[in-house]
N, C-alpha and C positions, 0 to 999 in steps of 0.2 A: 562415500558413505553408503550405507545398504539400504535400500529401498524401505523409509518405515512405514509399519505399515495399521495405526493407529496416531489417526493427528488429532488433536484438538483443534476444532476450527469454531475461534472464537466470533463475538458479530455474527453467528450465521445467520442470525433472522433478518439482516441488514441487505442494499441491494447487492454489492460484491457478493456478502456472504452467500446468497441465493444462488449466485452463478454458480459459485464454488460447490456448493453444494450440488451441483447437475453434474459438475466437470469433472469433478479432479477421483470420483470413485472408479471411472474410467482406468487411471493407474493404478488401480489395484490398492484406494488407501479406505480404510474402514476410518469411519470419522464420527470424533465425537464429538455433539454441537452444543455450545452454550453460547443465547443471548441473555439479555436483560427480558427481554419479551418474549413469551409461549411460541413454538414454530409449529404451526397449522400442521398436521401431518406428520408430526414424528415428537410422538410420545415419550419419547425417552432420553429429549432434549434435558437437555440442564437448563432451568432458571434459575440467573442469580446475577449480581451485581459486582462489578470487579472491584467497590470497596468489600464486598465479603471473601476474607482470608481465608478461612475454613473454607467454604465453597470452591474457591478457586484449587486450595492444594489439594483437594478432592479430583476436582477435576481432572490435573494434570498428572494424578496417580497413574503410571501404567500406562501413557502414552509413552509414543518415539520421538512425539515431536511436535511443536504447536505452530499454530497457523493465527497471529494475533491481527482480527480487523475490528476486533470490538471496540466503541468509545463514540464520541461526537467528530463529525467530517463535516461538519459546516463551521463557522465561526460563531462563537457564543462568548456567556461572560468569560473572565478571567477564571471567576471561581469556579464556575463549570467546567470549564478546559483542564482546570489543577484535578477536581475530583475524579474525572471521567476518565483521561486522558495522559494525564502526568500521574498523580497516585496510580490510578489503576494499571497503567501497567509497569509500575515499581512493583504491585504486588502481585501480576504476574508473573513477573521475572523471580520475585521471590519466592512463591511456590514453587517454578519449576526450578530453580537452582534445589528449593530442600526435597525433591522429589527426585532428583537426578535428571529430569530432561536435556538432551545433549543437545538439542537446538531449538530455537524456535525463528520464524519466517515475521519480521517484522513490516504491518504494513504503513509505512512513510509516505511521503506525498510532493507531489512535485513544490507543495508552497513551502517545503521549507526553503526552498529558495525560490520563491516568488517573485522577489523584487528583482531577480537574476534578469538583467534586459535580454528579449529573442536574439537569434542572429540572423541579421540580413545580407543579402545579399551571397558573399562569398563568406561569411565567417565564418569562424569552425565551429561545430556542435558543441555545447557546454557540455564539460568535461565530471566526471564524477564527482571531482577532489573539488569544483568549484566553490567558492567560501559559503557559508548557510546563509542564505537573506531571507528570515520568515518573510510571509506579508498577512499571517494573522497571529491570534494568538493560537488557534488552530496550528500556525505553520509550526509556530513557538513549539509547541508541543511533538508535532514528530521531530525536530531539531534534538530536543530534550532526549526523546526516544532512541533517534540514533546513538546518540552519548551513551544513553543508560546500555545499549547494547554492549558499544565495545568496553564498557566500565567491565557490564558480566564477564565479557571475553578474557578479558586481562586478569579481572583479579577471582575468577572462579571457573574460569575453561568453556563457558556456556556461549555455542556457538547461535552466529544472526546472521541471516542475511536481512540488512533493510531494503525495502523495493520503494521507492518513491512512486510511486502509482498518478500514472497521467490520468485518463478518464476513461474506467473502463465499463464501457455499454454498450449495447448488441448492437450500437451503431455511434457515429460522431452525430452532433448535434450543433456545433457551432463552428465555425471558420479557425478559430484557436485552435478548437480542438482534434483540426486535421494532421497537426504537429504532435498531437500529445495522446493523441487515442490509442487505447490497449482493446485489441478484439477479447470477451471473454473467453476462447477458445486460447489467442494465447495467453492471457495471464493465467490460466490452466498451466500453460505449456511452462509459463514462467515460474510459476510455482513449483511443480513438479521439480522442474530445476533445481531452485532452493532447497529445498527439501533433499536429495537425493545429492548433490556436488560433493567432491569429498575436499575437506582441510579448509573450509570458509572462514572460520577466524570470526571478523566483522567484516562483512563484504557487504559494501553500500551499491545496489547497480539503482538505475533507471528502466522502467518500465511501463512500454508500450513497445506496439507494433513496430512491423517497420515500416515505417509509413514514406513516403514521398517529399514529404515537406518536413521530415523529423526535424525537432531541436534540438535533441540532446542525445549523446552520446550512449550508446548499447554494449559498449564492447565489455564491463564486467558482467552485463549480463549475459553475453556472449560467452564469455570465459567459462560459466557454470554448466554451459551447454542447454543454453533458450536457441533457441530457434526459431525467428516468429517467421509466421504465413502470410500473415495477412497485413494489409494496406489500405491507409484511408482514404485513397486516391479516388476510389469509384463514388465517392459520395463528396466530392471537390464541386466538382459543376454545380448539381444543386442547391447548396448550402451558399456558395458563392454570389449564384445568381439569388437567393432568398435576402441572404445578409450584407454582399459587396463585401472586397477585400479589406484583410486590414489595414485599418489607420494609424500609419505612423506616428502622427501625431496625438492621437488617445494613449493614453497612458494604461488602460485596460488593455489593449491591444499591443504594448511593446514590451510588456516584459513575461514573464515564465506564467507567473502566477493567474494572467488576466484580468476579468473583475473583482478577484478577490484581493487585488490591491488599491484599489479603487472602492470599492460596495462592495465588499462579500454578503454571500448569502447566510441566513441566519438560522441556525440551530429552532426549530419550532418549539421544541420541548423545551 
């Protein structure tokens, strides 16, 4: 696919979005921002709400392509998660299907399959195709999303890549998250990918670095031509010796999702 070069990068006042927002103009993409909330510094952000239809098909007038992070990434009500989350980006998809947008970059999460148990010792990294086990109603919802993608694919030609998104922050922060960390630099790189692969279809990969202690399996992100650099290995010892290793026997600790199947954190708003 050609390098597009107007994305809608939705969520930008959010913390991914922020990265992205430093990164990915880098490749050469002119970006249009819409959150729910004002972004300090660039005036010419879109405010608006992903239940507003109008707004949205607005939005995705005259882009190449969207970059969807917008919605709740914590776990909240039911009804929160359906408005936010499930409708909203139904009627994302629906604006840019009656707009013509030929792709958009969906962002998924490692908890739709949460309950997915780690692998120890010698076992093999979970695999893309592995079956969806939310562990919220969060998780529920990019499950939902990946569907709704290959729905578009299928029955309206609207290409996806979903990224299930490990934990991407300018550093790991927890023991888990030595397995599952995305440097922002590459989920730049991962995007980029997305965006630019040619013949995606609905392409589901995994996303984070390459990290040392990875869980899960890179290679369709591989396939799109990700190439990560970075590794969470340099920040093992400290974290280790702060938190101690994980415990088998914690159920936060043995499966994909961590504490979000146990306690997840809660949506503030």
């Amino acid at each position: 696919m050609p390098a597009p070069r107007t994305v809608l990068l939705t969520g930008a006042a959010g913390g991914l979005g922020t990265l992205m927002r430093g990164l990915l103009p880098r490749y050469g993409y002119e970006l249009r921002l819409l959150d729910l909330l004002p972004i300090e510094g660039e005036p010419d952000a879109i405010t608006a709400d992903l239940g507003d239809k109008e707004a949205l098909r607005e939005a995705v007038r005259g882009v190449d392509a969207v970059i969807h992070l917008a919605g709740i990434s914590l776990e909240s009500s039911f009804d929160k998660i359906l408005k936010a989350n499930i409708e909203g980006t139904y009627n994302l998809y629906e604006a840019a299907r009656e707009e013509g947008v030929r792709r958009i970059v969906f962002a998924s999460s490692n908890h739709a399959i949460g309950f997915t148990p780690r692998p120890r010792g010698d076992d093999p990294l979970i695999p893309v195709d592995t079956p969806r086990r939310p562990d919220t109603f969060y998780g529920l919802s990019k499950s939902f999303g990946e569907d709704l993608a290959q729905f578009y694919w299928d029955k309206h030609g609207l290409e996806t890549v979903s990224v299930r998104i490990g934990s991407c922050f300018a550093e790991p922060t927890s023991v888990r998250m030595l397995s599952v960390w995305m440097s922002p630099e590459d989920g730049a790189r991962l995007f980029h990918a997305a965006l630019t692969a040619e013949d995606v279809r609905h392409t589901v990969v995994h996303g984070s670095s390459a990290n040392t202690r990875l869980w899960w399996d890179l290679s369709t992100a591989r396939a799109l031509g990700y190439q990560p650099q970075d590794d969470s290995e340099p920040y093992a010892e400290k974290l280790i010796a702060e938190q101690g290793e994980l415990d088998p026997d914690n159920p936060a600790h043995d499966h994909l999702g961590g504490h979000f199947t146990t306690d997840p954190p809660v949506w503030p708003y």
